[in-house]
C-alpha positions in Angstrom: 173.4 55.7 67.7 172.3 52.5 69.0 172.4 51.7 72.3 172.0 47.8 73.8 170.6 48.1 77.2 172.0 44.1 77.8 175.1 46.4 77.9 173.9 48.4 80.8 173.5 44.6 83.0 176.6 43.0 81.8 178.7 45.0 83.1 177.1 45.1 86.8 177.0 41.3 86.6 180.7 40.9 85.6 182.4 43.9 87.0 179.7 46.0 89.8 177.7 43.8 91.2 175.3 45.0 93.8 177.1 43.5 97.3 174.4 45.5 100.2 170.9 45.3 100.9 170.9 47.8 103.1 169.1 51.1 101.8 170.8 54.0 100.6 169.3 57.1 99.7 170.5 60.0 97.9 170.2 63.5 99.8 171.6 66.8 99.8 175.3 65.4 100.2 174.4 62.7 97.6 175.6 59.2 98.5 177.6 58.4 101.2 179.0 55.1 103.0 181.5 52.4 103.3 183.8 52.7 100.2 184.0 48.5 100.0 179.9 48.9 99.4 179.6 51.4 96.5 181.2 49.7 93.5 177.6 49.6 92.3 176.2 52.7 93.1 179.4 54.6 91.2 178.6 52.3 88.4 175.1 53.2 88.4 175.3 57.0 88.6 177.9 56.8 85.9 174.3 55.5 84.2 172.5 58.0 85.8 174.6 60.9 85.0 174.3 60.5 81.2 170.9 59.8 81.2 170.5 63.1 83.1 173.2 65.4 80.2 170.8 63.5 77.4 167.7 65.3 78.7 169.1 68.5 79.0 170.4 68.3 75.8 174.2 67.1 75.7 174.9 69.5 78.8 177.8 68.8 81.0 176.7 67.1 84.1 179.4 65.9 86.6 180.3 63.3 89.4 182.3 63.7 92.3 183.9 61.1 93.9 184.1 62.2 97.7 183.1 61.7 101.1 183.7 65.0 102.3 184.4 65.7 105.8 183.5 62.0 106.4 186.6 59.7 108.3 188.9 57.8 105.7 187.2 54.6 105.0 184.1 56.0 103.7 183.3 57.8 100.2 180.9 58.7 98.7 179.4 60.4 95.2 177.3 63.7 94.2 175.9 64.7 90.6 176.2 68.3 89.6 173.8 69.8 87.4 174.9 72.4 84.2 174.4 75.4 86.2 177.2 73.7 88.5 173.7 73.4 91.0 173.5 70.0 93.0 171.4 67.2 91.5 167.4 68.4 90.5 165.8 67.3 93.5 163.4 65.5 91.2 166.0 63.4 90.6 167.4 62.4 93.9 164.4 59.9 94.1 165.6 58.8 90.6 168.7 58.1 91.8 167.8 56.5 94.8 165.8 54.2 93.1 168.4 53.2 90.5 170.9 52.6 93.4 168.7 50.3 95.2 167.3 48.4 92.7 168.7 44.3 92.0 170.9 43.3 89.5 168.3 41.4 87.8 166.0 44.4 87.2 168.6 47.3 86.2 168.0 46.6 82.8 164.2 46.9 82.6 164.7 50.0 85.7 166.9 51.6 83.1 164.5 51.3 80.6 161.6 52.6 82.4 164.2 55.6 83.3 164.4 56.4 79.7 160.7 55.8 79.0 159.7 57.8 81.4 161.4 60.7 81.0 161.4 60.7 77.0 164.7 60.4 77.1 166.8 60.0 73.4 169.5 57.4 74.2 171.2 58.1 70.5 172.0 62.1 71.4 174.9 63.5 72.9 175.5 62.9 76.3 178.4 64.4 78.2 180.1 63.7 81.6 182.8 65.2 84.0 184.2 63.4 86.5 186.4 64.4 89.4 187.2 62.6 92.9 188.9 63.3 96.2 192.9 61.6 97.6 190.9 58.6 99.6 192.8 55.4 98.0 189.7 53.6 97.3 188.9 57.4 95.0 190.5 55.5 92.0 188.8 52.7 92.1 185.0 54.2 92.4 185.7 56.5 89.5 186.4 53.8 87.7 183.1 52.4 88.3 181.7 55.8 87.6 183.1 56.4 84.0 182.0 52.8 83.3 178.3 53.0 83.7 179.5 56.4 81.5 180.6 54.1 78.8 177.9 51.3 79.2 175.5 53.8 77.7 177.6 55.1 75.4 178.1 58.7 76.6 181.5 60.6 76.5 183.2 61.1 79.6 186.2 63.5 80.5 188.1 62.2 83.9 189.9 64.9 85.8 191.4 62.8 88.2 192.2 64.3 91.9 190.0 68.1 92.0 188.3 69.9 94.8 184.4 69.5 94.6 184.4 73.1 94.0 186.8 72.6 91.0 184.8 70.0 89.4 181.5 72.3 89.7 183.4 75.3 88.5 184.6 72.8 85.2 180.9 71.4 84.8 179.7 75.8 84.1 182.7 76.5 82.5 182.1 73.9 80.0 178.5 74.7 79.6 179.0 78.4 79.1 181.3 78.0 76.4 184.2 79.5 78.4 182.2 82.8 79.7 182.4 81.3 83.6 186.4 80.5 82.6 188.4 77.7 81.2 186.9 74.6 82.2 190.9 73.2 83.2 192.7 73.1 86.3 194.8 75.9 85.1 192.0 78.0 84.0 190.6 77.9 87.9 193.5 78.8 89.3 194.0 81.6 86.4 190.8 83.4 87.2 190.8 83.3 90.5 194.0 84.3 91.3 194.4 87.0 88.8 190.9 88.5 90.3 193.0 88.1 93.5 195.9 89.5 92.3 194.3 92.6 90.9 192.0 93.1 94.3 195.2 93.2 96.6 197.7 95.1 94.2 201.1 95.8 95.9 199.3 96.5 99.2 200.0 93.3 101.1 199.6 94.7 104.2 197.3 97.2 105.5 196.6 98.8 108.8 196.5 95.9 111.3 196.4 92.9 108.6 198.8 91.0 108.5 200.2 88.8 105.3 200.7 85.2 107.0 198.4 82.5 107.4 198.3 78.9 108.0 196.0 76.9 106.1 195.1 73.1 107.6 194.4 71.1 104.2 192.7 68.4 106.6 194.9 66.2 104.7 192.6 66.2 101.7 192.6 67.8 98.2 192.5 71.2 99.7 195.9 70.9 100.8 197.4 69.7 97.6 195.7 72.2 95.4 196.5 75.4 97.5 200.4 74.2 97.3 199.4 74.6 93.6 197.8 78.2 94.1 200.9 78.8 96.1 203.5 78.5 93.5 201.2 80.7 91.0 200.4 83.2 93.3 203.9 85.5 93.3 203.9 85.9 96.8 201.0 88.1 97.2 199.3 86.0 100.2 201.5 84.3 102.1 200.4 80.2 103.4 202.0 77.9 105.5 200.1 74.4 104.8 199.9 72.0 107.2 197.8 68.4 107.2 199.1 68.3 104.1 198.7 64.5 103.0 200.7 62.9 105.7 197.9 61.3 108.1 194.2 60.4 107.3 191.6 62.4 105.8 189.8 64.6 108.2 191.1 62.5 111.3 191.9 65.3 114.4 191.5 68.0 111.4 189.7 69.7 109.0 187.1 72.2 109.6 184.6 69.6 110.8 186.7 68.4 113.6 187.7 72.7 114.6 184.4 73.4 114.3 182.7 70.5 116.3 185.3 70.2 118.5 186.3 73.6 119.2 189.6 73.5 119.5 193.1 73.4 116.8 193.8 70.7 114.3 196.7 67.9 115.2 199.6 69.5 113.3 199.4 72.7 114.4 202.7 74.8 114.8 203.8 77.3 117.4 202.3 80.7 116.1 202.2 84.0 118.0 198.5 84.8 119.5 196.0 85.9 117.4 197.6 84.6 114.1 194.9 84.2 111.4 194.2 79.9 110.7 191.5 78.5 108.2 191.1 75.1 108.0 188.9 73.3 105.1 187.3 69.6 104.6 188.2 67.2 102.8 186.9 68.0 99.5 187.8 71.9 100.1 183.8 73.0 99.7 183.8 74.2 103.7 186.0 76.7 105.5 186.2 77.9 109.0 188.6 80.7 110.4 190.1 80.4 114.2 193.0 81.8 116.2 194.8 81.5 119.7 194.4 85.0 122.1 197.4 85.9 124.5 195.5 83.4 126.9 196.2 81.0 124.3 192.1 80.4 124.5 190.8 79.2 121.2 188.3 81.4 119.3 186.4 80.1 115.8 185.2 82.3 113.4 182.8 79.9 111.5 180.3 80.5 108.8 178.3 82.9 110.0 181.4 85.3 111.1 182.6 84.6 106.9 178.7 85.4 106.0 178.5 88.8 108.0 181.9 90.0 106.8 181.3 89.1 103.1 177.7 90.8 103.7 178.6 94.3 105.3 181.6 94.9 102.6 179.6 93.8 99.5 176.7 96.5 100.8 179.4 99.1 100.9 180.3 98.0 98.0 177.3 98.2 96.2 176.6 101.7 97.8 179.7 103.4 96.9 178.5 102.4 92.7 174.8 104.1 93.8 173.2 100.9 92.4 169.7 100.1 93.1 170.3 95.9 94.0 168.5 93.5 96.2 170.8 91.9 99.0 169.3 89.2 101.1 171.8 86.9 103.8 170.3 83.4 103.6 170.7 81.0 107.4 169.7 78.3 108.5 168.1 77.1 112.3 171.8 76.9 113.4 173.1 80.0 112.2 174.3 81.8 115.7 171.7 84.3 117.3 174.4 86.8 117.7 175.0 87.0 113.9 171.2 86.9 113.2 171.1 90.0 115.5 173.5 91.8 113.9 172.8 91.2 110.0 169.1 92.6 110.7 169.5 95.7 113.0 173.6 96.5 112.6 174.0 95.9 109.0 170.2 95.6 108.4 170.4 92.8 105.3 167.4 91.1 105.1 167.8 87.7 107.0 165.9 84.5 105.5 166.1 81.0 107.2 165.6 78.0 105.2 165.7 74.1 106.2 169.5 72.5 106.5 171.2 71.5 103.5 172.9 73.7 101.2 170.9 72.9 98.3 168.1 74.8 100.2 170.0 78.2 101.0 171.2 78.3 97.2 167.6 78.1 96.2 166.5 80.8 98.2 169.7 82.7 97.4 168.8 82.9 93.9 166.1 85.4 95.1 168.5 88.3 95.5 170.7 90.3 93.2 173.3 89.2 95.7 172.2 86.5 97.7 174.7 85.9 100.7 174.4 82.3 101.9 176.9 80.5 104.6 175.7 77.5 106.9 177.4 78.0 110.2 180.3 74.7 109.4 181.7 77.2 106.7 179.8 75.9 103.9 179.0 78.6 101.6 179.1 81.6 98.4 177.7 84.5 96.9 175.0 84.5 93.9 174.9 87.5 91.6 171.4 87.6 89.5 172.0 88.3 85.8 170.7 91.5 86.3 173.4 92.6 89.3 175.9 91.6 87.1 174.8 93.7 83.7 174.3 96.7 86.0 177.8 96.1 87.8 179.2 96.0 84.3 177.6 98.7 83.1 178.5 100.8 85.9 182.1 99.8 85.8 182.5 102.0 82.5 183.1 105.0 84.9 183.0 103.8 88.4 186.4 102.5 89.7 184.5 100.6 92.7 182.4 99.0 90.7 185.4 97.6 88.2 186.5 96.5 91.9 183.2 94.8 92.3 183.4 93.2 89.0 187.2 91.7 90.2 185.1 90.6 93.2 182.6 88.6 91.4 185.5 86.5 89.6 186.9 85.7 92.8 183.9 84.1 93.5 183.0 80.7 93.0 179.2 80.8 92.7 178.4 77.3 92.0 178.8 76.0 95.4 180.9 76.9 98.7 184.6 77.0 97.7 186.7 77.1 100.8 189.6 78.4 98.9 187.8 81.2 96.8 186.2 81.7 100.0 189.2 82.3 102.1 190.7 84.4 98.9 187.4 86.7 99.3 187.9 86.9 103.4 191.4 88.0 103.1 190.7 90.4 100.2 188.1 92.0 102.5 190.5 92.0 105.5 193.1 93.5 104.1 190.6 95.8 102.5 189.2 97.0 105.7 192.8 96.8 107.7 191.7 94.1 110.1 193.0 91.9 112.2 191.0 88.3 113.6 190.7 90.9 116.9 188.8 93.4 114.7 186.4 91.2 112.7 185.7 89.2 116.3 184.7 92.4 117.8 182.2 92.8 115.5 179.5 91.0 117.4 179.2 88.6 120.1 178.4 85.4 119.6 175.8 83.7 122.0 177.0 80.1 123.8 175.4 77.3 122.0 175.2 73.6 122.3 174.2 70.9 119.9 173.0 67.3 121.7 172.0 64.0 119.4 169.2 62.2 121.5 169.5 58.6 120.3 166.0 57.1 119.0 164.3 53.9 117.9 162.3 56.0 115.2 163.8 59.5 114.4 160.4 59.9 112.2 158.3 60.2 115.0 159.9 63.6 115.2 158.3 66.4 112.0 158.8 70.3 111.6 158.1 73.1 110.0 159.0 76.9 109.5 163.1 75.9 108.5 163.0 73.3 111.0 162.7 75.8 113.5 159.0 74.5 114.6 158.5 70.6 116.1 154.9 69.5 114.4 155.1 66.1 116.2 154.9 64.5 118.9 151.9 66.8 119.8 152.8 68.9 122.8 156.8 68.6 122.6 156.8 71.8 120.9 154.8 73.6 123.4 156.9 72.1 126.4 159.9 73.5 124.5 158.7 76.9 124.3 157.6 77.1 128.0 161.4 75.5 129.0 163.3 78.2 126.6 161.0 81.6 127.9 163.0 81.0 131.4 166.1 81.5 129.7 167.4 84.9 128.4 168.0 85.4 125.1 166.9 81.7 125.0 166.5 79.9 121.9 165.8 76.0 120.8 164.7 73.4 118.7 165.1 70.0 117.4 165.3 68.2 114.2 165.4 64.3 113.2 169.2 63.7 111.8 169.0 63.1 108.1 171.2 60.3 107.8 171.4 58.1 111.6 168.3 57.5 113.9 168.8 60.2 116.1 167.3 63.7 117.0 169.3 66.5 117.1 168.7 69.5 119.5 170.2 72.5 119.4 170.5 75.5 122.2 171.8 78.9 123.2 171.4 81.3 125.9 172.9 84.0 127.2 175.8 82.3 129.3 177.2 78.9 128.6 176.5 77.2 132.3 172.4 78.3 130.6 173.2 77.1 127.5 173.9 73.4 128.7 170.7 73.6 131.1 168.4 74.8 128.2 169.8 71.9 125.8 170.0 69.4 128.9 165.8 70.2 129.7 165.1 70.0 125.7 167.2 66.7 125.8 164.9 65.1 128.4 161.8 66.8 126.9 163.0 64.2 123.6 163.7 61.2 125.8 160.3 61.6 127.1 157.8 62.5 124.3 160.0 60.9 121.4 160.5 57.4 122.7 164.4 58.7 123.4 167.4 56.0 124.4 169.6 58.7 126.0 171.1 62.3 125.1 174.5 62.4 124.1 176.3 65.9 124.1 178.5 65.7 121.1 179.7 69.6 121.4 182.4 70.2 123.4 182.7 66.7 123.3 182.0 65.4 126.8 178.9 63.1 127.4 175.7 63.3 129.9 174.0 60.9 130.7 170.0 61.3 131.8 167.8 59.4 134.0 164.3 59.6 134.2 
């Protein structure tokens, strides 16, 4: 096959031109910004993407069109790799550079790509491509399958999916069916008859309860658990709100419960302690909460999702006498209560890693089961190759560990799935007979407090140990320490933002009045030794202002 690279330039001159200087770069959520500015960069990682499925061999390698939990008008794009991983990180400065680069050079850039890497531009290259409801989604995918078609690869459009859908689809595809059928319908087939078969004709059990309302955050969550709805007879029962009606992730979504502590807009009259999950708004993040008699609202984020899956899947693994490596994977933000109570309660190896979600699937990996949640409800479970021939194996004449084999379809290991999440919650809920009372009483979370200290250079600020450990400036980490050892069962650090020029500090203590001191002290400790503008608390969503 012959392949013009003139190609690859003609249509960014005609139909993508580049229309920003303004740097973008390509981290652990891929690219994301103003929709009106990434015409080009869709086009290019259409490019990108079936250079990448040429070098490993024809694979499957997919884009998704999405922003996220970002507001409306933005949008955004990540590559998935054939395992269904995110993008090689190797290739995030690829793709950085390939987004950047003028009009003028993409050609020769393109080339040097290819060169570089030894790539055959005459095999088989092969691309999935998925986006989110935004109303500029249509548009960008277009751009996407484009620079698909500029190079000559083939590329199969799935139109309006959850993140988690498309990633399922990209290892379905590349295990020849084995993961499932790599279709809309084959998603919701395996999942919910894993589902299905997990909760039998026991709908209720002890203090669970079959009702829940699920907030969609007005993205593709919402429209594709009305779809698991009418295949699911019944057997979990869902009333969807943000369904579609208002703007993405605006006063909703598990971003805005989780940050802002409190319900979604939307929200119907429910009697206390009714279960709730909201998602994002590509459905890859999910966060439980609930009103009490008070009518005060209680979260059960990530790390309540993480120590529930945790503590059932080691009973689990217990009751089939198998001989498996189980490891819970945090990060610096994960809740001090929960750390606490994985180690000496459930007594599950703990590992932190840095933030991103790319970094707790890595580590993950580690384990037979490797447990990873970030505490804003993005999460899954990994099963090693070896868990899952010994689970099989055992399954011949163990009934609990044909359960466990059920639980591993429900599943979906590629990357957090807020609905195969939630699935897996209330299958262990109803499992265990709880209520949102029952799984909150399992530990008590400490008050914390996150505060973004605005910067002229967020740079200035380095760490180490999984961010938990300030490098630079020299003597800001020592000044922390000495600030937190007055507070009990004080913790803190601070971390430049990944994406905006601020610094971010996080806190928690043992009462919440401490809490805001030990964050307020850290704050100014920034302002001083970092070349700070002001500390602005973003969490509970009131400001401070400091003067020095």
């Amino acid at each position: 096959m012959s392949i013009n690279l003139r190609t690859v330039y003609a249509f960014a001159r005609e139909m993508y031109p580049k229309k920003s200087t303004a740097p973008i770069q390509y981290g652990t959520a891929g690219f994301r910004g103003k929709a009106e500015f990434l015409d080009s960069v869709m086009y290019r990682m259409g490019v990108l993407a079936t250079l990448r499925s040429r070098i490993r061999g024809g694979a499957v390698i997919g884009v998704m069109v999405t922003a996220s939990h970002n507001p409306e008008p933005d949008n955004g794009v990540k590559l998935i790799d054939p395992k269904g991983e995110m993008l090689e990180a190797s290739w995030e400065s690829i793709a950085t550079d390939l987004a950047n680069v003028e009009d003028s050079e993409l050609e020769a850039h393109v080339a040097k790509i290819i060169s570089d890497n030894k790539i055959d531009v005459g095999s088989s290259s092969n691309v999935f491509v998925g986006m989110d409801n935004r109303y500029h989604s249509p548009r960008l995918l277009k751009a996407v399958a484009d620079g698909v078609i500029a190079l000559k690869g083939n590329v199969r459009e799935f139109g309006i999916v959850t993140t988690p859908m498309l990633h399922f689809f990209v290892v379905a595809a590349n295990t020849r069916g084995a993961y499932g059928q790599p279709t809309e319908e084959g998603y919701y087939r395996k999942l919910i008859t894993a589902f299905e078969i997990l909760r039998g004709d026991n709908l209720e059990n002890g203090n669970y309860r079959n009702k829940l309302v699920f907030d969609g955050a007005n993205g593709v969550g919402a429209r594709k658990m009305l779809q698991f709805i009418k295949r699911m007879h019944d057997s979990l029962q869902v009333d969807v709100i943000n369904k579609g009606d208002g703007k993405i992730n605006e006063n909703c979504g598990a971003d805005y419960v989780k940050v802002k502590q409190g319900v979604p807009i939307g929200m119907p009259i429910v009697e206390p302690y009714t279960r709730c999950v909201s998602v994002d708004g590509d459905a890859d993040r999910v966060v439980y909460f609930f009103t009490d008699d008070k009518n005060q609202f209680r979260l059960l984020d990530g790390d309540r999702i993480a120590t529930l899956v945790a503590d059932y899947l080691m009973d689990m693994v217990k009751r089939c006498g198998l001989d498996l490596s189980m490891g819970l994977v945090q990060t610096a933000y994960a809740n001090g209560g929960s750390t606490d109570y994985i180690s000496n309660t459930l007594q599950v190896p703990v590992a932190c890693v840095p933030t991103g979600v790319k970094h707790l699937h890595h580590k993950a990996l580690q384990y037979d089961i490797g447990v990873y949640f970030e505490a804003n409800g993005h999460g899954t479970v990994i099963f090693s190759e070896n868990a899952k021939s010994l689970i099989k194996a055992a399954s011949e004449t163990s009934v609990d560990a044909k359960t466990l084999l059920h639980v591993i379809d429900l599943i979906n290991e590629t990357v957090g799935d807020a609905i195969s999440d939630m699935l897996l919650v209330e299958t262990i809920l109803n499992h265990k007979g709880w209520d949102v009372k029952d799984w909150l009483a399992t530990y008590d979370d400490l008050p914390n407090l996150q505060l973004k200290i605005k910067v002229q250079d967020r740079n200035v600020i380095t760490t180490t140990d999984a961010e938990r450990v300030c490098v630079t400036p020299v003597g800001l980490q020592e000044a922390i320490d000495k600030v937190v050892s007055n507070y009990k069962r004080g913790r803190a650090f601070v971390r430049p933002s990944g994406t905006e020029d601020v610094v971010r500090v996080y806190a928690e203590a043992a009462t919440k009045d401490e809490t805001e001191s030990l964050a307020y002290e850290v704050g100014i400790l920034v302002q001083q030794l970092a070349g700070g503008v002001g500390p602005e608390l973003i969490h509970p969503g009131k400001t401070i202002s400091a003067h020095i």
